[in-house]
C-alpha positions as CSV (number, residue, x, y, z in Angstrom):
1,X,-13.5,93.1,-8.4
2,X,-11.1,92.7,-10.9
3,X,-8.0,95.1,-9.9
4,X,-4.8,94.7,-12.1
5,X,-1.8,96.7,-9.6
6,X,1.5,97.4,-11.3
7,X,4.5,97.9,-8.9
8,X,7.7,99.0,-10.6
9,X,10.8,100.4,-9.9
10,X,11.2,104.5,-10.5
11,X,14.0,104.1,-13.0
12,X,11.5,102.8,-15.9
13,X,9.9,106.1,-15.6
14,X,11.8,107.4,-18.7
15,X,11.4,104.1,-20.3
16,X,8.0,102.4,-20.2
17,X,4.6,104.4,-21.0
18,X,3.0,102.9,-17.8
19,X,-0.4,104.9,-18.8
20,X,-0.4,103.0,-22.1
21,X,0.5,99.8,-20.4
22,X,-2.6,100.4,-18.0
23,X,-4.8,100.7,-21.2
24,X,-3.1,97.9,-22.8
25,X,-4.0,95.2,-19.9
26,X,-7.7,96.7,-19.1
27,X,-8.0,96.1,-22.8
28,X,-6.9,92.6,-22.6
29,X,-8.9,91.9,-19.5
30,X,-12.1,92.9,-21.3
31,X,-11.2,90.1,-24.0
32,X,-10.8,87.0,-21.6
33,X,-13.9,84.7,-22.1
34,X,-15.2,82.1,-19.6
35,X,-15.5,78.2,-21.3
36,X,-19.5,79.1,-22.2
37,X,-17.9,82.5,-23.8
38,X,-19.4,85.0,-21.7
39,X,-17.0,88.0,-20.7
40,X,-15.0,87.2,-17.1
41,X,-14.2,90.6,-16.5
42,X,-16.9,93.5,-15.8
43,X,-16.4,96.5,-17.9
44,X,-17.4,98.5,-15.2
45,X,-15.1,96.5,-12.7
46,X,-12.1,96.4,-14.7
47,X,-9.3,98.7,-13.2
48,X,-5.3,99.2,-13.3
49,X,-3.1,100.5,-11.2
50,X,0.3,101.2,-11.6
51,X,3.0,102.7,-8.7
52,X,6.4,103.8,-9.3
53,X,8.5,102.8,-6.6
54,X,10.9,105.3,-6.1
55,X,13.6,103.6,-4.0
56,X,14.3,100.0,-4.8
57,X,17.1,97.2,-4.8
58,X,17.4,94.6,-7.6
59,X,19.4,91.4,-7.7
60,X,23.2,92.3,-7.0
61,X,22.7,96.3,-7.3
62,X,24.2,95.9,-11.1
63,X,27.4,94.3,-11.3
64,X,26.4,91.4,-13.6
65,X,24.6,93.7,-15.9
66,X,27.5,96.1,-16.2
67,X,29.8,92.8,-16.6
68,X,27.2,91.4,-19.5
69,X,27.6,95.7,-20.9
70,X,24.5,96.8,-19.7
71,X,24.5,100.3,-17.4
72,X,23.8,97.4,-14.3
73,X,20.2,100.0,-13.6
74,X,17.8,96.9,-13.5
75,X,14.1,97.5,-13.7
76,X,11.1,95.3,-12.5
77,X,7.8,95.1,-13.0
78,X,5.6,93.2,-11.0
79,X,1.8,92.8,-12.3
80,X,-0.9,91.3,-9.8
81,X,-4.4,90.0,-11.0
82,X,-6.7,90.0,-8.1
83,X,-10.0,88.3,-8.8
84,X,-13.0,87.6,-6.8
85,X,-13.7,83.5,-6.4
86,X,-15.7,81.7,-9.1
87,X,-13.5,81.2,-12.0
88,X,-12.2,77.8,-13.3
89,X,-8.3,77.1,-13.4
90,X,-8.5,77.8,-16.7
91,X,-10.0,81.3,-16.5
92,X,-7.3,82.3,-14.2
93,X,-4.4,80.4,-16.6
94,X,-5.9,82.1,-19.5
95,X,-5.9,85.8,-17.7
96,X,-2.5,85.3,-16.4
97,X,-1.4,84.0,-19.8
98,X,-3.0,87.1,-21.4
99,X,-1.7,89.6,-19.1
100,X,1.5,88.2,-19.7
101,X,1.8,88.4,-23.5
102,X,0.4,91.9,-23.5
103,X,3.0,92.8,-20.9
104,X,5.5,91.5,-22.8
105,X,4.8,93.0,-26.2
106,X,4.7,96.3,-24.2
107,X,7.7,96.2,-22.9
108,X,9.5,94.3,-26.4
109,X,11.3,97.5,-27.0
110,X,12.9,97.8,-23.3
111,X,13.9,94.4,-23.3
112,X,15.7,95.0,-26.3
113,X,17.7,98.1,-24.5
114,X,18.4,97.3,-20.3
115,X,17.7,94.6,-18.3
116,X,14.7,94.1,-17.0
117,X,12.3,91.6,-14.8
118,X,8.6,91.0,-15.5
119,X,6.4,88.9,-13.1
120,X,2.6,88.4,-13.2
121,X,0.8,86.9,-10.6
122,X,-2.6,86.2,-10.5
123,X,-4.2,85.6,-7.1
124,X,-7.8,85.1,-6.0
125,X,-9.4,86.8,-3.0
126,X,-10.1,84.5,0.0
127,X,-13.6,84.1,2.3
128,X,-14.2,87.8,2.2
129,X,-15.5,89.5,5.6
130,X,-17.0,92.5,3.8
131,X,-17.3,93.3,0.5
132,X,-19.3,96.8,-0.2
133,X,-19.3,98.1,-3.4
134,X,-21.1,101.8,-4.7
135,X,-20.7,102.2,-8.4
136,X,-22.7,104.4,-11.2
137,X,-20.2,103.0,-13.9
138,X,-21.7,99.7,-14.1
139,X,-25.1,100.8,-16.0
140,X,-23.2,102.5,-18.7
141,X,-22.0,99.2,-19.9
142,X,-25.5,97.0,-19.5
């Protein structure tokens, strides 16, 4: 189950090769190892998402960027880890902590040019009612 979503605001559209980014964090889920070193992630499981959102408010709409000579056009990224139950505190710290530093060499060069927020979250699915899954990708990577 593990799902990476990306939520952003529409103005990084220009800015931030989300598609990349999407590449970027599959790639680094596929490298986080459980304390007996055995992949957490699923190669078949592994998914991102990302979703522009096209109208959006940040912060105080841009006065203290303009005031600090920035255009006052914030962006924000907000990454979620969802992961089925199982994994240690440390598994999940180590994800997050992964996610984060990809993120954030990613996104280096915007940094550098507008302001910009960047949050990553990593949350764990509760008691599940139902869980079906129906999947031909998993055999490719036994």
């Amino acid at each position: 189950m593990p799902h990476v979503v990306i939520l952003y605001t529409g103005n990084l559209e220009p800015h931030v090769d989300m598609g990349r980014l999407c590449r970027k964090l599959a790639d680094t889920m596929l490298t986080v190892r459980a304390e007996d070193g055995a992949q957490v992630f699923p190669t078949g499981g592994t998914r991102v998402f990302a979703y522009p959102a096209p109208h959006h408010a940040v912060a105080d709409g841009g006065a203290a960027g303009i005031a600090a000579g920035g255009d006052g056009d914030y962006g924000f990224i907000y990454i979620n880890l969802r992961m089925g139950k199982g994994r240690s505190e440390a598994v999940k710290q180590s994800a997050g902590d992964a996610l984060l530093a990809c993120a954030r060499a990613h996104l280096q060069p915007v940094f550098e040019k507008r302001h910009l927020g960047l949050t990553v979250q990593v949350d764990e699915a509760p008691g599940q009612v139902y869980d079906a899954k129906h999947s031909n990708l998993h055999p490719l990577f036994r």
